[in-house]
N, C-alpha and C positions, 0 to 999 in steps of 0.2 A: 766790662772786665770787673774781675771781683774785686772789693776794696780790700787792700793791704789792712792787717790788723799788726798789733802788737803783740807779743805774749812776754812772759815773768821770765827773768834767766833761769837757763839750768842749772841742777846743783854739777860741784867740782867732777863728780864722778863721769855725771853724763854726760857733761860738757866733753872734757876728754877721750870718752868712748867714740861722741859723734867728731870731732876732730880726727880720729883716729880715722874713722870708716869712713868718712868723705874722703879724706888720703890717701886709701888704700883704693876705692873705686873711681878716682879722678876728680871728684866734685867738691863743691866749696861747702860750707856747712848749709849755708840758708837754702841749696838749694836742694838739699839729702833731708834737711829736714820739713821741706815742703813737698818734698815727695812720702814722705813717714806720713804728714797731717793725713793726704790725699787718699793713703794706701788705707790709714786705720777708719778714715770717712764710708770706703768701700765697702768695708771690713764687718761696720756695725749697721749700714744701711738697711735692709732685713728687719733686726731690733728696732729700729727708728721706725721703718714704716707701720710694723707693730704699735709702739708705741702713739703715733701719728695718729691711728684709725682709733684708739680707743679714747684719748684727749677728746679726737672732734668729735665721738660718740656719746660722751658723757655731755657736753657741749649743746651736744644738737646740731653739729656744724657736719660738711661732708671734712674729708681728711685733705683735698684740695684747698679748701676757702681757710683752714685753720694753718695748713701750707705757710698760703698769701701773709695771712695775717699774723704768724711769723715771722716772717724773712720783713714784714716793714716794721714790726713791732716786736724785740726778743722779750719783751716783757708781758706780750698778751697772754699770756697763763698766771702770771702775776695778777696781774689785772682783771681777768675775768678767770674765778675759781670755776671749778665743775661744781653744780650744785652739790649738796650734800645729800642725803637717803630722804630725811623727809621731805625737802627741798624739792627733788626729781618726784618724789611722789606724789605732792601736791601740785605739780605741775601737768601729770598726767590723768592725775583725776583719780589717780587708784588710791588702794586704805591700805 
C-alpha cells in the first residue's frame, strides 16, 4: 500500500470550495481530495513519461531503471545531474 504523505493547508478560498464539493457529492474532504491528487496524476502521466524517457536518456539509463531509482530515491536527479554538452561529449568520444 502506498505510504500516506502529508501536504501544506489550503488557502481560505480553497479550502471552502473543497468543503463545499465534498457536501454537495456526499464525500468528506480527505477523500474528494485524494481523488483530485489521483485524477490530476492520470492527467499529466503522458508529460511524465516524456519527461521520464529524456532524464534517463541524457543519463544513459533506460526510463525503467531511472523509474526504480526514483521511487527509492526522490532525490536521484539531485544527486546525479545529466552531464553537461561538453561533459556527454567527451564521454562519447565525439569533438
Amino acid at each position: 500500500m502506498p505510504k500516506r504523505f502529508t501536504i501544506g493547508p489550503l488557502g481560505e478560498h480553497d479550502d471552502h470550495w473543497l468543503t463545499v464539493w465534498a457536501a454537495l457529492i456526499g464525500k468528506n474532504k480527505t477523500n474528494l481530495a485524494t481523488a483530485l491528487i489521483g485524477l490530476r496524476v492520470r492527467e499529466k502521466k503522458e508529460m511524465l513519461q516524456d519527461m521520464l524517457e529524456y532524464s534517463a536518456q541524457l543519463r544513459g539509463m533506460t526510463p525503467e531503471s531511472l523509474f526504480n531509482a526514483l521511487l527509492s530515491n526522490p532525490h536521484y536527479l539531485e544527486q546525479h545531474p545529466a552531464p553537461t554538452g561538453d561533459e556527454r561529449e567527451d564521454a562519447t568520444g565525439s569533438i
